[in-house]
mmCIF file as Biopython writes it, N, C-alpha, C and O atoms, coordinates in Angstrom:
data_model
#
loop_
_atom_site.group_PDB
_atom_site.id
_atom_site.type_symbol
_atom_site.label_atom_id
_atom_site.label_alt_id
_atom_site.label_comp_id
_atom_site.label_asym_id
_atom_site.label_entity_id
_atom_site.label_seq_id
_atom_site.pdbx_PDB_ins_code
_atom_site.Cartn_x
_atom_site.Cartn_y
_atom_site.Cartn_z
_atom_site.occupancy
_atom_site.B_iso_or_equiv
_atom_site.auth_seq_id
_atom_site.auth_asym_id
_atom_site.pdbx_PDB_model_num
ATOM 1   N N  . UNK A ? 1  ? 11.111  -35.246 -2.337  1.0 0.0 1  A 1 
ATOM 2   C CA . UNK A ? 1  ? 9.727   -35.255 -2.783  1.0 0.0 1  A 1 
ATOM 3   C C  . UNK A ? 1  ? 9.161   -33.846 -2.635  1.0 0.0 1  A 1 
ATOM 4   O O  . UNK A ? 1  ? 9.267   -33.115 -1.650  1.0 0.0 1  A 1 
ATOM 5   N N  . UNK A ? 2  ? 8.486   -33.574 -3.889  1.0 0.0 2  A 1 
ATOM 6   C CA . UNK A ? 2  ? 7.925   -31.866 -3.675  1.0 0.0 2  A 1 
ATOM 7   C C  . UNK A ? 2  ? 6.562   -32.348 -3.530  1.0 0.0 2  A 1 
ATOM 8   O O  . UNK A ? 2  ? 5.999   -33.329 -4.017  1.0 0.0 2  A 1 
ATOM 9   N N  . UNK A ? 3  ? 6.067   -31.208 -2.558  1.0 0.0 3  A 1 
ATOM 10  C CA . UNK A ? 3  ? 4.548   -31.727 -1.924  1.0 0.0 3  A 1 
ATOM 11  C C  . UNK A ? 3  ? 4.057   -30.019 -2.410  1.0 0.0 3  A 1 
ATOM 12  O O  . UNK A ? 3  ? 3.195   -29.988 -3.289  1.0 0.0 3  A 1 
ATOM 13  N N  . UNK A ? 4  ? 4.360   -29.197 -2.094  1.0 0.0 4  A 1 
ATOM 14  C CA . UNK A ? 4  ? 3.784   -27.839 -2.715  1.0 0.0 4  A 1 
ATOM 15  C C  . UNK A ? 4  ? 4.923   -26.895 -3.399  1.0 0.0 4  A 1 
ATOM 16  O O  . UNK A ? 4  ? 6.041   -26.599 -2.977  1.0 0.0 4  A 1 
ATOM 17  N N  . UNK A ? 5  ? 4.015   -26.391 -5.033  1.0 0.0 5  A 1 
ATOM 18  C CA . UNK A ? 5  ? 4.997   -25.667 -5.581  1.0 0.0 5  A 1 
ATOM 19  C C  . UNK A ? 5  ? 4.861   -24.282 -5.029  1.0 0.0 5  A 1 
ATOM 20  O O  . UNK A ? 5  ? 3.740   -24.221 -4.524  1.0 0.0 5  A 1 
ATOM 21  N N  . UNK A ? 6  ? 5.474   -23.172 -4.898  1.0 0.0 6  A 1 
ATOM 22  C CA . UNK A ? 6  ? 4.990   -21.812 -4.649  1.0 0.0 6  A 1 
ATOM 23  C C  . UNK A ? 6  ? 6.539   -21.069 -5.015  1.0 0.0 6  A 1 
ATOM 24  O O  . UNK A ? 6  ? 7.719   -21.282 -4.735  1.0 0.0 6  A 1 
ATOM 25  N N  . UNK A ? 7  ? 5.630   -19.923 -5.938  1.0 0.0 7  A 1 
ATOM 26  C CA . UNK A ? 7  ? 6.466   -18.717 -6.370  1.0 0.0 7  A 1 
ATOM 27  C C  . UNK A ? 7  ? 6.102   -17.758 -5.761  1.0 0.0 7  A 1 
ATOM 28  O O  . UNK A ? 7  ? 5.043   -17.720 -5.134  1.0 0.0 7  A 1 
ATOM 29  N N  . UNK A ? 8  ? 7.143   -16.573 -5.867  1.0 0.0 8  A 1 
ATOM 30  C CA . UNK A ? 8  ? 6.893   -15.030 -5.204  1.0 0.0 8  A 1 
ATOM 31  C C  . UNK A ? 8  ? 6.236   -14.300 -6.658  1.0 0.0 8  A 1 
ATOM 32  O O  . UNK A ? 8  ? 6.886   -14.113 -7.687  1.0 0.0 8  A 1 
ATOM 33  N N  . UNK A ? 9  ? 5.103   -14.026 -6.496  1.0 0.0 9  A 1 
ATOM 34  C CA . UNK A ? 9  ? 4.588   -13.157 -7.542  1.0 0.0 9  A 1 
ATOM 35  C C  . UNK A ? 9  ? 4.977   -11.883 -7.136  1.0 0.0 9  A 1 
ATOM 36  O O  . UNK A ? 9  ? 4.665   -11.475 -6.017  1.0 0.0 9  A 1 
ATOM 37  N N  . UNK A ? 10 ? 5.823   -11.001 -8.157  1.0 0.0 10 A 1 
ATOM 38  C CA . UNK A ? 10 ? 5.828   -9.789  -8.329  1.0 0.0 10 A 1 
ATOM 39  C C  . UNK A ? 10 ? 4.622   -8.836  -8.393  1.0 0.0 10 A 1 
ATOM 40  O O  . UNK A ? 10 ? 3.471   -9.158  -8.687  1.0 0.0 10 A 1 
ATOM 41  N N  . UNK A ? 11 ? 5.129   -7.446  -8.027  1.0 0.0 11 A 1 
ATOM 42  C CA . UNK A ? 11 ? 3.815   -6.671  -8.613  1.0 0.0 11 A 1 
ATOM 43  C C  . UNK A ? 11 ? 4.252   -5.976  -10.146 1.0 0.0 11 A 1 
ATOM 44  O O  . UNK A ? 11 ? 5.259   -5.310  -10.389 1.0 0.0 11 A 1 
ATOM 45  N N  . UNK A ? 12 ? 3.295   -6.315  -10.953 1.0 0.0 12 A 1 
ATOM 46  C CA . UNK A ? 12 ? 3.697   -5.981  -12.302 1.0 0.0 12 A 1 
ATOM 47  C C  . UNK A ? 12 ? 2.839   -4.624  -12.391 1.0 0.0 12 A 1 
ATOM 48  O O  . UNK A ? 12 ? 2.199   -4.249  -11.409 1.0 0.0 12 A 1 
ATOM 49  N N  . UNK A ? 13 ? 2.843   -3.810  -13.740 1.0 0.0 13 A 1 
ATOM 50  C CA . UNK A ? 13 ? 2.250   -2.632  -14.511 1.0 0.0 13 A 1 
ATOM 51  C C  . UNK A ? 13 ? 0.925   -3.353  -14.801 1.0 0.0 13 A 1 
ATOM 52  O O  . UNK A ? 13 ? -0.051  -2.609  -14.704 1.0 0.0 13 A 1 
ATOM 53  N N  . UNK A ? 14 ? 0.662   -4.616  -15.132 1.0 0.0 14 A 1 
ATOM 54  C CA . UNK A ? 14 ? -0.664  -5.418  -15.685 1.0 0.0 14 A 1 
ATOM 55  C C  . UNK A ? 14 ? -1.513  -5.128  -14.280 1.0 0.0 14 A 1 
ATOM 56  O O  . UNK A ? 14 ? -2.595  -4.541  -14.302 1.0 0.0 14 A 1 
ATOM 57  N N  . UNK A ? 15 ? -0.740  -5.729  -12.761 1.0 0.0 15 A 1 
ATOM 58  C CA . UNK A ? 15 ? -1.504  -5.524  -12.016 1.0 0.0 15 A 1 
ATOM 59  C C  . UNK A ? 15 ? -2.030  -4.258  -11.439 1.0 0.0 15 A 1 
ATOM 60  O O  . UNK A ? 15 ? -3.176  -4.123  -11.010 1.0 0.0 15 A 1 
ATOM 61  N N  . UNK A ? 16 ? -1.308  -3.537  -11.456 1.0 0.0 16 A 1 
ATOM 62  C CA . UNK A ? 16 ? -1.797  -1.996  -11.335 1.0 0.0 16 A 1 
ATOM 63  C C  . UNK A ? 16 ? -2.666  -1.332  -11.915 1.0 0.0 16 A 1 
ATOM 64  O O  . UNK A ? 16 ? -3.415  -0.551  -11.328 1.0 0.0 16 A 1 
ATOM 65  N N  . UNK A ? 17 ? -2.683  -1.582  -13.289 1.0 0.0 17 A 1 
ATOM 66  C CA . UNK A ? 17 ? -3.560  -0.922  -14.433 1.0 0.0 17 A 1 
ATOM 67  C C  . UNK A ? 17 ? -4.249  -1.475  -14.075 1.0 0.0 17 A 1 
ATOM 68  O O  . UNK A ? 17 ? -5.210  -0.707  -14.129 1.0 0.0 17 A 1 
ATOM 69  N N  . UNK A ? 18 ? -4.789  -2.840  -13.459 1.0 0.0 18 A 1 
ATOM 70  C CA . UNK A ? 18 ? -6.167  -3.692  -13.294 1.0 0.0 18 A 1 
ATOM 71  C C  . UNK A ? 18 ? -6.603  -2.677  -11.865 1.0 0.0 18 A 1 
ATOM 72  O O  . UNK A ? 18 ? -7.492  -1.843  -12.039 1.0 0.0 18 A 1 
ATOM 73  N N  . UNK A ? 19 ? -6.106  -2.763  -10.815 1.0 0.0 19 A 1 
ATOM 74  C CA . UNK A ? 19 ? -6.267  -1.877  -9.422  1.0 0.0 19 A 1 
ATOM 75  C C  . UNK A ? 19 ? -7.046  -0.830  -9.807  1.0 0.0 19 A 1 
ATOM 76  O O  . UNK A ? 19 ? -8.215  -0.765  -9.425  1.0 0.0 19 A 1 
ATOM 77  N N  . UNK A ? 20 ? -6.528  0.058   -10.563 1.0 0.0 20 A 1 
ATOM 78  C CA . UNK A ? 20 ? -7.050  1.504   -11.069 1.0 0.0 20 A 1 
ATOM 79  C C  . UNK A ? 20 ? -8.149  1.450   -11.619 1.0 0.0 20 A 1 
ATOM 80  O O  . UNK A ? 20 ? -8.884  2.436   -11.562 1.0 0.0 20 A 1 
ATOM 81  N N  . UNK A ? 21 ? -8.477  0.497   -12.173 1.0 0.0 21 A 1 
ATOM 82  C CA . UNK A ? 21 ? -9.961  0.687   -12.673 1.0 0.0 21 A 1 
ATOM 83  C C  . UNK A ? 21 ? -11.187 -0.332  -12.174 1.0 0.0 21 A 1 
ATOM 84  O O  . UNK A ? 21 ? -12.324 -0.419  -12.638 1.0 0.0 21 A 1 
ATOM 85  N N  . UNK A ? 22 ? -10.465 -1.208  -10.872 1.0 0.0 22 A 1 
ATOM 86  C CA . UNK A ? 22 ? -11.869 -1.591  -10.322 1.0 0.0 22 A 1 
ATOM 87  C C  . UNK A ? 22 ? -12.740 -0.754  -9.321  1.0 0.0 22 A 1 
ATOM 88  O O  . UNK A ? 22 ? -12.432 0.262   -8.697  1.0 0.0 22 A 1 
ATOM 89  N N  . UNK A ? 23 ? -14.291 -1.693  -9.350  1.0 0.0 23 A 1 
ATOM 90  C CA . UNK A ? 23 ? -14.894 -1.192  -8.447  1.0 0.0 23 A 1 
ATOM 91  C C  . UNK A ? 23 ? -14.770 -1.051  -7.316  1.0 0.0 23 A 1 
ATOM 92  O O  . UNK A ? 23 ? -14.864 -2.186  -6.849  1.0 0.0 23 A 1 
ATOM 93  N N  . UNK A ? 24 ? -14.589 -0.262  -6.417  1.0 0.0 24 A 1 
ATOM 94  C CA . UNK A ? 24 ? -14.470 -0.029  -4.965  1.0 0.0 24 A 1 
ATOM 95  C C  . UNK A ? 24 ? -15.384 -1.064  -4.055  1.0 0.0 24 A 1 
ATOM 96  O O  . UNK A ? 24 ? -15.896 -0.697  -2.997  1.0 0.0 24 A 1 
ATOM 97  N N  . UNK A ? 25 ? -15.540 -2.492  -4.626  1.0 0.0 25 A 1 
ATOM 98  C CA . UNK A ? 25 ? -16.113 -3.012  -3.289  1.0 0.0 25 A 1 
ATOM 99  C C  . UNK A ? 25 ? -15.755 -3.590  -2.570  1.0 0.0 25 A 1 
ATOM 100 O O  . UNK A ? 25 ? -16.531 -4.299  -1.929  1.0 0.0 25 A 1 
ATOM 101 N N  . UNK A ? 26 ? -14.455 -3.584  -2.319  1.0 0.0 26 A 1 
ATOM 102 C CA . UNK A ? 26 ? -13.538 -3.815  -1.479  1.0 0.0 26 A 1 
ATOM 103 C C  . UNK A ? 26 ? -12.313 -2.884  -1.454  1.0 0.0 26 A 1 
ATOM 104 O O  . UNK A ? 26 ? -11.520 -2.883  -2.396  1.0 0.0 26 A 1 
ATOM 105 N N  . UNK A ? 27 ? -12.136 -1.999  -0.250  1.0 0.0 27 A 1 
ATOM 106 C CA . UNK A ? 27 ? -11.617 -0.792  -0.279  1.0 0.0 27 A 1 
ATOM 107 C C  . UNK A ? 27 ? -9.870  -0.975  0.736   1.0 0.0 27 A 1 
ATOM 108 O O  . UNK A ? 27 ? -9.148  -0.016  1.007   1.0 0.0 27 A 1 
ATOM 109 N N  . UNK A ? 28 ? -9.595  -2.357  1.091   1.0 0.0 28 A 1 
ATOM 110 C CA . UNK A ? 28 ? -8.071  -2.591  1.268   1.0 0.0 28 A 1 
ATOM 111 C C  . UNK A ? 28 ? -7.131  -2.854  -0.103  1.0 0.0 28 A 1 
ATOM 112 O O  . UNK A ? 28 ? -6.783  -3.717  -0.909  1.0 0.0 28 A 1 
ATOM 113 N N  . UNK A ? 29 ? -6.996  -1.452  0.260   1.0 0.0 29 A 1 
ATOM 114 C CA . UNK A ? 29 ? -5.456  -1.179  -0.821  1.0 0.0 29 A 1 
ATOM 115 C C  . UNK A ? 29 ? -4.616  -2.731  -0.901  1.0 0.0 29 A 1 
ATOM 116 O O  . UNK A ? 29 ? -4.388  -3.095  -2.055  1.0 0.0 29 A 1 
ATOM 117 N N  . UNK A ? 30 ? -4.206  -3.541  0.057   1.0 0.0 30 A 1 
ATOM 118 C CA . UNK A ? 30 ? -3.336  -4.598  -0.236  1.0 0.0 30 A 1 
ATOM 119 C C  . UNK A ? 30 ? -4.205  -5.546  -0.961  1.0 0.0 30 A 1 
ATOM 120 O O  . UNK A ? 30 ? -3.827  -6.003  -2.040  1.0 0.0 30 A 1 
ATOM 121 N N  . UNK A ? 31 ? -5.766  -5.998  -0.253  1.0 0.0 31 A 1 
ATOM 122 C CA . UNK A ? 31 ? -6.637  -6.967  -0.690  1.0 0.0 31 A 1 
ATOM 123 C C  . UNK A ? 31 ? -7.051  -6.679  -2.265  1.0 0.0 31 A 1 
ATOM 124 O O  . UNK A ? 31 ? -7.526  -7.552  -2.991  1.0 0.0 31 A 1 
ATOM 125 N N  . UNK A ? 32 ? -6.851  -5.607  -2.592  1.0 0.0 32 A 1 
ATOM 126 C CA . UNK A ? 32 ? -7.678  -5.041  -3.797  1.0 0.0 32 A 1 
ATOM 127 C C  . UNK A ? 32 ? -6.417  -5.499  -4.849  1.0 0.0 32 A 1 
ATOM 128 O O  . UNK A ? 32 ? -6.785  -5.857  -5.968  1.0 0.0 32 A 1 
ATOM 129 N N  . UNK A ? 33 ? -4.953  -5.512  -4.566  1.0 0.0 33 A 1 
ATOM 130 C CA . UNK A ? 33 ? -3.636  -5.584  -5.266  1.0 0.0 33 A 1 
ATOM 131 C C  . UNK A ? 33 ? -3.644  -7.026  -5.584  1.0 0.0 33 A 1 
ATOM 132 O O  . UNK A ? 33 ? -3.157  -7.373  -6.660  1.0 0.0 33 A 1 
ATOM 133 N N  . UNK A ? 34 ? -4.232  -8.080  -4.629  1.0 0.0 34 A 1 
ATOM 134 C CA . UNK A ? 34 ? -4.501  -9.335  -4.569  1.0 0.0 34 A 1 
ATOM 135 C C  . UNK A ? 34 ? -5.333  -9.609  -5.231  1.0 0.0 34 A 1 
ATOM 136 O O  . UNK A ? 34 ? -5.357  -10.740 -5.715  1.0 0.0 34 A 1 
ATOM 137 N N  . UNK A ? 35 ? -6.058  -8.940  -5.434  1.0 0.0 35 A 1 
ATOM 138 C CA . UNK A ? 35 ? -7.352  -9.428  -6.668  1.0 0.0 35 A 1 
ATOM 139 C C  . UNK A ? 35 ? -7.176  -9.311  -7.989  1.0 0.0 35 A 1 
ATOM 140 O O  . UNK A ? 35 ? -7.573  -9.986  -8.940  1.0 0.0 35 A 1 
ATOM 141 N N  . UNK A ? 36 ? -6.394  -8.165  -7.883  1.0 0.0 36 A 1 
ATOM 142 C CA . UNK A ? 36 ? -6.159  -7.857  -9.161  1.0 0.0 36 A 1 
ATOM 143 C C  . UNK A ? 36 ? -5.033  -8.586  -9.899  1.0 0.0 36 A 1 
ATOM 144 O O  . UNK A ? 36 ? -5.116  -8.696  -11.122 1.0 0.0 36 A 1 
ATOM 145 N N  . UNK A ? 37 ? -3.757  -9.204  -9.091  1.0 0.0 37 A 1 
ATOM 146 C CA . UNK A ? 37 ? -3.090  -10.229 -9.713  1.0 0.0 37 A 1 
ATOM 147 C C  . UNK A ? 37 ? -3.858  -11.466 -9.751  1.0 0.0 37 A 1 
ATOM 148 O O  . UNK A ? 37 ? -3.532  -12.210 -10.676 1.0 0.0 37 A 1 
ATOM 149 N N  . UNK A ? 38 ? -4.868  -11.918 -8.930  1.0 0.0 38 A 1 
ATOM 150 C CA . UNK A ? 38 ? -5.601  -13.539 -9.377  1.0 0.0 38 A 1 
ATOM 151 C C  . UNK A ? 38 ? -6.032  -12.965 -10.485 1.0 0.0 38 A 1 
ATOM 152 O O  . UNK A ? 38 ? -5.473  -13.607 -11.374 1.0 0.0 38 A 1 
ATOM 153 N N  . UNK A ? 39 ? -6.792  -12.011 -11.061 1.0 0.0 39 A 1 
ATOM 154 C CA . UNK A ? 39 ? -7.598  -11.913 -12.253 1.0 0.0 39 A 1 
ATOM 155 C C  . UNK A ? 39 ? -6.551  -11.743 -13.277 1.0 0.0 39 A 1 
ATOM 156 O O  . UNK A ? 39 ? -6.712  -12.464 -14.261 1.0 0.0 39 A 1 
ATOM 157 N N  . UNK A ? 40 ? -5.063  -10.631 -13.302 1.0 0.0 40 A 1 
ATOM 158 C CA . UNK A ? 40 ? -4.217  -10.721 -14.639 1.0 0.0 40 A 1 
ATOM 159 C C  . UNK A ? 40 ? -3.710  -12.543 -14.575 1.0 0.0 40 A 1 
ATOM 160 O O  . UNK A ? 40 ? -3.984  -13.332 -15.479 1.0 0.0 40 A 1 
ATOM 161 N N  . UNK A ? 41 ? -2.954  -12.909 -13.325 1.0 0.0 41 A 1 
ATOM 162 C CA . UNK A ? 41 ? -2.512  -14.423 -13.733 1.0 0.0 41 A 1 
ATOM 163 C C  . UNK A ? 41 ? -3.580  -15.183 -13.626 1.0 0.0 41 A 1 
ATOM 164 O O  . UNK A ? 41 ? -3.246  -16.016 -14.468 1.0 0.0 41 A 1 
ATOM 165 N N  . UNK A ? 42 ? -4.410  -15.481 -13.321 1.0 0.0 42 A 1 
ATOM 166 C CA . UNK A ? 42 ? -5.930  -16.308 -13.785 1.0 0.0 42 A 1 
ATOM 167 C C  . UNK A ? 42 ? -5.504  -17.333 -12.463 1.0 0.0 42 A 1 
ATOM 168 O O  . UNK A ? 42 ? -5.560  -18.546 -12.665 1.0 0.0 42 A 1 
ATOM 169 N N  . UNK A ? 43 ? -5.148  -16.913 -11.333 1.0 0.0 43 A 1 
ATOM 170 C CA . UNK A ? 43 ? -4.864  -17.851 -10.149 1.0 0.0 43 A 1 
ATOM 171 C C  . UNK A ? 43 ? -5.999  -17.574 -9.236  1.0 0.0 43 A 1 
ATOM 172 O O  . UNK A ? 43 ? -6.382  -16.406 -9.171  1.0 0.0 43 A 1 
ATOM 173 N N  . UNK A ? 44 ? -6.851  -18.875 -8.206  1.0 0.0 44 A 1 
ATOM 174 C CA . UNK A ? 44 ? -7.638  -18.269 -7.591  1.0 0.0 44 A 1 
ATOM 175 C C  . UNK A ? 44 ? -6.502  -17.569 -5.934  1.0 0.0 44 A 1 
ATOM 176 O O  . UNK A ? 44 ? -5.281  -17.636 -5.788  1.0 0.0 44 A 1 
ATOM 177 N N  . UNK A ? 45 ? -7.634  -16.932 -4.921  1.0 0.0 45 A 1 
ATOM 178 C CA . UNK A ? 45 ? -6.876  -16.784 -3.643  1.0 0.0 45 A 1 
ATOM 179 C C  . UNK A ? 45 ? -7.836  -17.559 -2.951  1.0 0.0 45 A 1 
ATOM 180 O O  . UNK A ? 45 ? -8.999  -17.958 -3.000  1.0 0.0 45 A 1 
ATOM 181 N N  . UNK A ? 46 ? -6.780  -17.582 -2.272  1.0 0.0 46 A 1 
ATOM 182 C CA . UNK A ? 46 ? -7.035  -18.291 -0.487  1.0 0.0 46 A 1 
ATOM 183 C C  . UNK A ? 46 ? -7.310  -17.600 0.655   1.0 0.0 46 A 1 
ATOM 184 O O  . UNK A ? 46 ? -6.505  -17.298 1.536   1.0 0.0 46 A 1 
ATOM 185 N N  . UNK A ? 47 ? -8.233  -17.411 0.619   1.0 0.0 47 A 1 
ATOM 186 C CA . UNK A ? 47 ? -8.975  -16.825 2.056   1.0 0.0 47 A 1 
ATOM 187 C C  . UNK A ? 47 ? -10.226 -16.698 2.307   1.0 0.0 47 A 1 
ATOM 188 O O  . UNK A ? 47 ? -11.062 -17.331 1.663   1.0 0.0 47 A 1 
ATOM 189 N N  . UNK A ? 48 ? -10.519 -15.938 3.190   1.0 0.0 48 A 1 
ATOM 190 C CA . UNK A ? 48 ? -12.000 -16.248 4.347   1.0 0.0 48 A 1 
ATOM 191 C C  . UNK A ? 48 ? -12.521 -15.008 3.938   1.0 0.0 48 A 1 
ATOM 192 O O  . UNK A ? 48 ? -13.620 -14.832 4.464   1.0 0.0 48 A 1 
ATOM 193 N N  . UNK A ? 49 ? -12.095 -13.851 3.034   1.0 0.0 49 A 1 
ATOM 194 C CA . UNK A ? 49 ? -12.758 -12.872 2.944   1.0 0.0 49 A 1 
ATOM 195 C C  . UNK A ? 49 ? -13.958 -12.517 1.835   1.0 0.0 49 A 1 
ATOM 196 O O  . UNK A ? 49 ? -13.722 -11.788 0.871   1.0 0.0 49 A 1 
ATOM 197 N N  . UNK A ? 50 ? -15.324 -13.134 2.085   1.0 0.0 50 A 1 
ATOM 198 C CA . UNK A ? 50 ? -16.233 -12.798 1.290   1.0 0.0 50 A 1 
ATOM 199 C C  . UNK A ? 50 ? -16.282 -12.089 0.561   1.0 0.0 50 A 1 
ATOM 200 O O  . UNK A ? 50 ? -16.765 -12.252 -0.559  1.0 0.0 50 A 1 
ATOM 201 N N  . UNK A ? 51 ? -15.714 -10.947 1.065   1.0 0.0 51 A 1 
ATOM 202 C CA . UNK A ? 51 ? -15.690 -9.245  -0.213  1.0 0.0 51 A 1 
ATOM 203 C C  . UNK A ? 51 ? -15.109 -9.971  -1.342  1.0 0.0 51 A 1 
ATOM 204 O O  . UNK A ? 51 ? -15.782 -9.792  -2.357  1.0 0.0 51 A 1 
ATOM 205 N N  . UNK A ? 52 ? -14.230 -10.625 -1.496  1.0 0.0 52 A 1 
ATOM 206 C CA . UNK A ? 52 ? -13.447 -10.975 -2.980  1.0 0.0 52 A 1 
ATOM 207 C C  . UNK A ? 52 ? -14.237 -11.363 -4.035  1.0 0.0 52 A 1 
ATOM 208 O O  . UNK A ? 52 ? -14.040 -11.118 -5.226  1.0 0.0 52 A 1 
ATOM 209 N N  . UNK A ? 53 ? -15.420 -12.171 -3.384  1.0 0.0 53 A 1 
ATOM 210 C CA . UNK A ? 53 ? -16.362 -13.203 -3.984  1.0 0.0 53 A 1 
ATOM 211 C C  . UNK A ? 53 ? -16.958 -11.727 -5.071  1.0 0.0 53 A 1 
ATOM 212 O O  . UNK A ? 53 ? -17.645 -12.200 -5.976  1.0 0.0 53 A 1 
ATOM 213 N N  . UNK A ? 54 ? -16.890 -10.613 -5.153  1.0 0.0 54 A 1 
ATOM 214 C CA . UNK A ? 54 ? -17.758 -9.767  -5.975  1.0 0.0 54 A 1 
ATOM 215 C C  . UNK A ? 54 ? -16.547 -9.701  -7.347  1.0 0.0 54 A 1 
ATOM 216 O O  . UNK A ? 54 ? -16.319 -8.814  -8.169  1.0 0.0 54 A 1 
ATOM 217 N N  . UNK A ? 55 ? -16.293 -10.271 -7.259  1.0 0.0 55 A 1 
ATOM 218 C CA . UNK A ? 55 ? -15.117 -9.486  -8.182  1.0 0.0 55 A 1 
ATOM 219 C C  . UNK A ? 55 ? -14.781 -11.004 -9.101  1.0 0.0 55 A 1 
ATOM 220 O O  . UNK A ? 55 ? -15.263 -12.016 -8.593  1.0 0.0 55 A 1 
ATOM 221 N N  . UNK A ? 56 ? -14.082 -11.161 -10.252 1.0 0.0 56 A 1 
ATOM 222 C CA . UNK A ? 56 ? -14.324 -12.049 -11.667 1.0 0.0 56 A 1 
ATOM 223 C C  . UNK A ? 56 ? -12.727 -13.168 -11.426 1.0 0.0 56 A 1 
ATOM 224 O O  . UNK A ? 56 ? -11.817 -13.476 -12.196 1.0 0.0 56 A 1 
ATOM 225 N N  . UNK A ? 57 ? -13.121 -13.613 -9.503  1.0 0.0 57 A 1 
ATOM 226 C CA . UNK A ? 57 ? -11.897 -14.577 -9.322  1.0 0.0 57 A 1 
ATOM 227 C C  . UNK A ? 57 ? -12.495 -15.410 -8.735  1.0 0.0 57 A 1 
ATOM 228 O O  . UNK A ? 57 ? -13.601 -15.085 -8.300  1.0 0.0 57 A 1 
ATOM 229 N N  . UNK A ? 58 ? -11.954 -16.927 -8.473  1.0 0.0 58 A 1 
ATOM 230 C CA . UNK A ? 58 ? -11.973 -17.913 -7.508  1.0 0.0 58 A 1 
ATOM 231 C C  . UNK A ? 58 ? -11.238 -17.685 -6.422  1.0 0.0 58 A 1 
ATOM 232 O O  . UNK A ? 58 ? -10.065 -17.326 -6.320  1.0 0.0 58 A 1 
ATOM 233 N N  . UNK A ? 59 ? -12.081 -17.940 -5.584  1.0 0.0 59 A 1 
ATOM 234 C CA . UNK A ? 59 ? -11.607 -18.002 -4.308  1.0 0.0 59 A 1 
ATOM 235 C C  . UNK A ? 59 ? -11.939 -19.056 -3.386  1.0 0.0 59 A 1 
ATOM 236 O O  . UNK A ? 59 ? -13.117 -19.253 -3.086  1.0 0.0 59 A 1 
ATOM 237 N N  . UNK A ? 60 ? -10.824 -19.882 -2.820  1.0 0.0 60 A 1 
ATOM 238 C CA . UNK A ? 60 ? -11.180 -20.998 -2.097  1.0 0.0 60 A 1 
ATOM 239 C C  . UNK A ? 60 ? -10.892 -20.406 -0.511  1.0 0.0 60 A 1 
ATOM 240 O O  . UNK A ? 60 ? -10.240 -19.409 -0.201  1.0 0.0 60 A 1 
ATOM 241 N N  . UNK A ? 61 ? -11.681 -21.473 0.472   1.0 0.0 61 A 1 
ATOM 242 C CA . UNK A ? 61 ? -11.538 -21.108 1.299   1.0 0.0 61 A 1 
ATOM 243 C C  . UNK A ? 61 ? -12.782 -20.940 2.297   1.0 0.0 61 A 1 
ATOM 244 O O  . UNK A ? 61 ? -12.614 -20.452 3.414   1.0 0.0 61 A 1 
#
C-alpha cells in the first residue's frame, strides 16, 4: 500500500533563471532555490517560514 508519493526534484536552468530575477525578500540562497522550483513546477512548500508567503506560491504549514 502506497501512503505518500515523493520524488527528488532536480535543480534545473528553469529554476535558476527564476532565482536571478526575484525580489530579495527573502535573502537564503537555499530558501530562495525552493521558491523558485514551487513557482516553475506549480508545487506548494511545506514550512513555517512566513517570508515565502511574499512571493506567487502556496505554502502550507
Amino acid at each position: 500500500m502506497v501512503q505518500n508519493s515523493m520524488d527528488l526534484l532536480s535543480i534545473e536552468i528553469d529554476h535558476v533563471a527564476i532565482v536571478a530575477t526575484m525580489p530579495l525578500h527573502h535573502r537564503d540562497p537555499f530558501d530562495r532555490l525552493l521558491i523558485a522550483q514551487a513557482i516553475v513546477e506549480q508545487v506548494p512548500i511545506v514550512g513555517m517560514d512566513s517570508a515565502f508567503d511574499v512571493y506567487s506560491i502556496q505554502r502550507l504549514w
